[in-house]
KEDRENKOL-798572 format. One record per residue: z, x, y of N, C-alpha, C in turn; residue number from 1; residue in one letter. Coordinates in Angstrom, 2 decimals. Atoms other than C-alpha are relative to their C-alpha. Layout:
! KEDRENKOL-798572
PT     n_w     n_u     n_v    ca_w    ca_u    ca_v     c_w     c_u     c_v num residu
PT       Z       X       Y       Z       X       Y       Z       X       Y NUM      a
...
***
This chain:
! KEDRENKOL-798572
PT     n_w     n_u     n_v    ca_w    ca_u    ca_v     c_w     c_u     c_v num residu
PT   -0.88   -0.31   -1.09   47.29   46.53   74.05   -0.81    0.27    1.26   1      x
PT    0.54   -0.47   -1.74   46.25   46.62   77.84    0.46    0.88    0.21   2      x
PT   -0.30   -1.27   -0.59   46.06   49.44   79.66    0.25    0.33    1.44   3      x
PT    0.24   -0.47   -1.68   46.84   50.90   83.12   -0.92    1.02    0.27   4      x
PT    1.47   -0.64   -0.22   43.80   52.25   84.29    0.26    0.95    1.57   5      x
PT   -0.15   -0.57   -1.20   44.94   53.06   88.22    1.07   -0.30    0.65   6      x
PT   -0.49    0.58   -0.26   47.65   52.75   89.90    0.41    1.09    1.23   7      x
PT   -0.03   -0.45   -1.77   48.89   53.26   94.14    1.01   -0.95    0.21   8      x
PT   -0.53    0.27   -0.26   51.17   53.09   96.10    0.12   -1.10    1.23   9      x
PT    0.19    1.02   -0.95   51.71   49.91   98.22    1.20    0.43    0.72  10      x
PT   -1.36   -0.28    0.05   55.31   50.28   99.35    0.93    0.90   -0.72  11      x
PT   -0.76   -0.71    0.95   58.31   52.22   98.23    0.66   -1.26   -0.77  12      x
PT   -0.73    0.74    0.73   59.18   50.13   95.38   -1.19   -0.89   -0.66  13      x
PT    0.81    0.91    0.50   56.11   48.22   94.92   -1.66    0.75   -0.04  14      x
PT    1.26   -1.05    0.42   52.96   49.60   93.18   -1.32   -0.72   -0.04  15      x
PT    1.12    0.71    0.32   49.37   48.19   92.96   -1.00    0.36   -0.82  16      x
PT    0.29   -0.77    1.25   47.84   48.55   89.79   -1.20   -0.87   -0.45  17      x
PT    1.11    0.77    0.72   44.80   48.00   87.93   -0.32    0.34   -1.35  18      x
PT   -0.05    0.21    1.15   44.62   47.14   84.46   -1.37   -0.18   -0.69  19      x
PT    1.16   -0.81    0.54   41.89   48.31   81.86   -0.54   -1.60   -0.53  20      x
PT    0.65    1.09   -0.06   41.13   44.52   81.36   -0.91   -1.16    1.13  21      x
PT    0.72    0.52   -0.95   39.99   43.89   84.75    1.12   -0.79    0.96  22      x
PT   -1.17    0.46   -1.04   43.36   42.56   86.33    0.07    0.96    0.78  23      x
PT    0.48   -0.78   -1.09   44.26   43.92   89.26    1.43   -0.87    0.87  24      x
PT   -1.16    0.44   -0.74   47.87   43.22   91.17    1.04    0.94    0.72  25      x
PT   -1.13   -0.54   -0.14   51.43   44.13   92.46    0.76   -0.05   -1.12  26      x
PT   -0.71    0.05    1.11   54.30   45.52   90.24    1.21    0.20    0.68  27      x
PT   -1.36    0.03   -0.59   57.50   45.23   91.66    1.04    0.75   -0.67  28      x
PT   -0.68   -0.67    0.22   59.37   48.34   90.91    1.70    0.01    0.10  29      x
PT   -1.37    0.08   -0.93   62.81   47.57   92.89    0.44   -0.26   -1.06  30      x
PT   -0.69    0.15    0.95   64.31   45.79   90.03    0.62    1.10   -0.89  31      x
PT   -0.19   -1.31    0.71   64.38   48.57   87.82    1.03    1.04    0.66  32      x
PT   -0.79   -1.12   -0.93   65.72   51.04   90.52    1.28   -0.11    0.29  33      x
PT   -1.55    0.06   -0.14   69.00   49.61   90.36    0.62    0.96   -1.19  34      x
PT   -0.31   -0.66    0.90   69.56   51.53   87.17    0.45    1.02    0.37  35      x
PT   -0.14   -1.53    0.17   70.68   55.30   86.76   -1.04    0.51    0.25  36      x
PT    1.23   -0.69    0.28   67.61   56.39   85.13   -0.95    0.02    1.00  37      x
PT    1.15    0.81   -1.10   65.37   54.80   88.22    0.72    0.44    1.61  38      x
PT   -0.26    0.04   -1.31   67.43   55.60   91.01   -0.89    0.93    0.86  39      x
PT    1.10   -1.10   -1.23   65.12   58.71   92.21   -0.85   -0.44    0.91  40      x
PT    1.49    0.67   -0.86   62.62   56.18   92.99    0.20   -0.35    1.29  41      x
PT    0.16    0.05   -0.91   64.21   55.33   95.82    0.02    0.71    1.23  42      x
PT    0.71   -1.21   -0.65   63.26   58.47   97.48   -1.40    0.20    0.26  43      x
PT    1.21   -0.21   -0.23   60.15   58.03   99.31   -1.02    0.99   -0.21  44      x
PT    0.58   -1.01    0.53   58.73   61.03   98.47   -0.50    0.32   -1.65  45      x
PT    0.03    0.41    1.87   59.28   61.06   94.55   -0.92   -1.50    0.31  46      x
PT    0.59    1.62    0.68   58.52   57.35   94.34   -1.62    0.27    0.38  47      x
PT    1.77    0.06    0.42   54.83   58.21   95.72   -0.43    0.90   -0.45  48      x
PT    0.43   -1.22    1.09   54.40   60.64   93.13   -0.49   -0.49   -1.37  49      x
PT    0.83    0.78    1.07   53.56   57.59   90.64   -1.24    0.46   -0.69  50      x
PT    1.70   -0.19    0.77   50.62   58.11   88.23   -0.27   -0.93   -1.25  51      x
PT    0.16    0.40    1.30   49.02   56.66   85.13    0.87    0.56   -1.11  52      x
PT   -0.46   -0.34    1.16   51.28   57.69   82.11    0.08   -0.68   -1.34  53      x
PT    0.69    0.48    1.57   50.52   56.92   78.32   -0.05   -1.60    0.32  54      x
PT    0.90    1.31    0.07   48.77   53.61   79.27    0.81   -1.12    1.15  55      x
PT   -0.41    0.84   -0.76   51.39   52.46   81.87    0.76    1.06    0.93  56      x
PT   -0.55   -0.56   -1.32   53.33   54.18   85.09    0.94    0.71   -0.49  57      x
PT   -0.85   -1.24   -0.16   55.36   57.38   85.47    0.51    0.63    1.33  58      x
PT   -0.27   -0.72   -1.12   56.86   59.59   87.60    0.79    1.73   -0.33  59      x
PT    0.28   -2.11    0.58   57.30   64.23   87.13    1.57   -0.23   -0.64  60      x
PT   -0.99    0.38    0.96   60.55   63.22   85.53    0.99   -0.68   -0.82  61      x
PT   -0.02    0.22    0.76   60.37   61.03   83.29    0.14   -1.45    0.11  62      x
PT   -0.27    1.22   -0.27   61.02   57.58   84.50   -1.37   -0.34   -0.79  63      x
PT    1.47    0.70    0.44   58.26   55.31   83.37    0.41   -1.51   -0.83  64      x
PT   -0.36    1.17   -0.31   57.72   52.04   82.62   -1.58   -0.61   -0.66  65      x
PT    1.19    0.27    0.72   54.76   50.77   79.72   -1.06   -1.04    0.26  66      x
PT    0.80    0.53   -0.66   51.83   48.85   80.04    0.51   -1.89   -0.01  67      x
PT   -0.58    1.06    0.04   53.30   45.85   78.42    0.94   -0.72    1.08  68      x
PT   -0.81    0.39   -1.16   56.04   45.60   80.88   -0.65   -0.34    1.39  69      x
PT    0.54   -0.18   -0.95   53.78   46.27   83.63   -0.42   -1.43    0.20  70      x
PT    1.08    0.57    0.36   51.31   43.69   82.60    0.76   -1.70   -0.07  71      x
PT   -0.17    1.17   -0.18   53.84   40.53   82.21    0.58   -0.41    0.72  72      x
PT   -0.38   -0.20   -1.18   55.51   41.48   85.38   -0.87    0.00    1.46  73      x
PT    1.23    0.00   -0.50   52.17   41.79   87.14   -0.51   -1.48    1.05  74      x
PT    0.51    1.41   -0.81   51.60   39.58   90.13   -1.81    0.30    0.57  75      x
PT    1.64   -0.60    0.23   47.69   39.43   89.91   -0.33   -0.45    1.70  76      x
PT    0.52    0.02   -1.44   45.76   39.63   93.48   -1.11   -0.23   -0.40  77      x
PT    2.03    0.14    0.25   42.00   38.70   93.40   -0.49    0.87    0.62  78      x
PT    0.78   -0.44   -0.46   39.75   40.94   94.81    0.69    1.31    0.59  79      x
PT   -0.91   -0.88   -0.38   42.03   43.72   95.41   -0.79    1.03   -0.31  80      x
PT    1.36   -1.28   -0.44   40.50   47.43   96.04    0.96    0.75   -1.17  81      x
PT   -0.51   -1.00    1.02   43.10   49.16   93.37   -0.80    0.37   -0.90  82      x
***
């Protein structure tokens, strides 16, 4: 299983993440945020409160979102500083 290794905020909604295999992209959060569970995110404040959580993205209550998902959703960037 890949891992999320770092991950920042680009936008509200869109994260830039770097993966414990050496990838390195955008993750396009918005989708998700149409939900219930996800709506906090679109509160600028919360939403850049993102962090690493068990191997893929979180947020202080409870949202989150695994590496897998992350990872085939993952629009890869080259040379990116994440």
């Amino acid at each position: 299983m890949n891992k999320v290794i770092d991950v920042r905020v680009k936008t509200t909604g869109v994260v830039l993440v770097g993966m414990a295999d050496g990838r390195r992209g955008e993750f396009d959060v918005r989708p998700y945020m149409t939900s219930d569970f996800f709506r906090e995110l679109e509160n600028k404040a919360y939403f850049d409160q993102v962090r690493v959580f068990f191997h893929g993205i979180g947020w202080p209550n409870g949202q989150d979102l695994g590496p897998d998902t992350v990872v085939a959703e993952l629009r890869e960037i080259e040379n990116s500083t994440v």
